[in-house]
VEXVOKOL-538791 format. One record per residue (C-alpha): x, y, z. Coordinates in steps of 0.1 Angstrom, whole numbers, plus 5000, padded with zeros to 4 digits. Example, Ala and Ser with C-alpha at 12.3 -4.5 7.8 and 13.67 -1.06 7.14 Angstrom:
512349555078513749895071
! end
This chain:
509710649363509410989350506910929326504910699347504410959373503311239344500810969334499610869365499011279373497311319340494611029348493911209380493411529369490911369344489211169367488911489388487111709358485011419350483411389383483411789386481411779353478911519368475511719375475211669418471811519433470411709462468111519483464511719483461311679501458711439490455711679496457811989478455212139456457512109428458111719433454411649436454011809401456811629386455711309403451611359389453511429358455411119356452110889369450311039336452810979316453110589323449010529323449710659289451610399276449710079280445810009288447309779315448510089331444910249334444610159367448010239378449110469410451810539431451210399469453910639481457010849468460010659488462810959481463311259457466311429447467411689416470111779396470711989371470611809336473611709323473111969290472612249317469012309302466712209330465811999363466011609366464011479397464911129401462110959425461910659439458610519438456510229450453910199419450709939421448409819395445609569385444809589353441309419338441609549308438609709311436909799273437009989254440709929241443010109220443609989186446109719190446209709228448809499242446909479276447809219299445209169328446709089366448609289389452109439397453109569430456809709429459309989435460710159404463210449397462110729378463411029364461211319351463111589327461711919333463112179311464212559323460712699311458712489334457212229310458311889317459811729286459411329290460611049319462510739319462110399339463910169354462009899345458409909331455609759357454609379342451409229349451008929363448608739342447508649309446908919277443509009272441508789241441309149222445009149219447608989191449908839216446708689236447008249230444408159251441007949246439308249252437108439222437008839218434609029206435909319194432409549197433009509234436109709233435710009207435710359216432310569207434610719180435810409170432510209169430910519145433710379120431710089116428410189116428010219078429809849069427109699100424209839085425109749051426309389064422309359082420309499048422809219027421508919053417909069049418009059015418808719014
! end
């Protein structure tokens, strides 16, 4: 009985010092000039990841809170957003878009990592925003009847690439 009590006072204390080590949220206000920047942070961060995203905004920040991060080297904002998209996949593309055309209208988590110098070091999400329809023809999961044509969607920087091979390719058909 002895021991069982030492055991059982041993898990407590640990279960004390784990949730005393546990970095405590503390509800902030939407419009605080330091949430708006990590929110405008976190919006540029996720247009960055997909051409389906170009479009992307949030309608309204739902709830903010901070904590310090759990390595005691900067500010978490956790925000709870209601994000909206539709995507047309609108050209030109990046190289080996994955674009998806439709829209999305949800409410995601996010958390933005802003480090003790100021600059903000990354964000994570719940779950990314999906599009409702169908993958653009320019793209290698696209299985539709549909036919791309990859001129449409090239960057100025891109399309200079090809000049040389497209004016070779219209002297060889000349010549002929």
């Amino acid at each position: 009985a002895r021991s069982l009590a030492v055991a059982l006072t041993l898990l407590l204390c640990l279960s004390l010092l784990a949730d005393a080590a546990k970095p405590k949220r503390k509800t902030v206000p939407i419009d605080d000039e330091e949430t708006v920047k990590a929110r405008d942070f976190a919006l540029a961060e996720i247009i960055k990841l997909s051409d389906s995203y170009r479009d992307l905004k949030f309608n309204k920040v739902i709830s903010a809170e901070t904590a310090r991060s759990a390595f005691a080297d900067g500010t978490n904002y956790f925000l709870k957003v209601e994000i909206e998209c539709t995507s047309v996949c609108a050209a030109p593309l990046s190289p080996a878009s994955t674009c998806r055309r439709g829209h999305y209208k949800g409410v995601n988590e996010i958390i933005v990592f802003e480090k003790d110098d100021g600059h903000y070091d990354g964000i994570a999400i719940d779950e990314f925003p999906q599009m409702d329809g169908e993958y653009h023809p320019c793209t290698p999961s696209y299985k539709g009847p549909e036919k791309c044509n990859p001129a449409e969607h090239r960057t100025p920087e891109q399309a200079a690439l090809f000049l040389d091979y497209e004016e070779d390719e219209a002297k060889g058909k000349a010549e002929l």
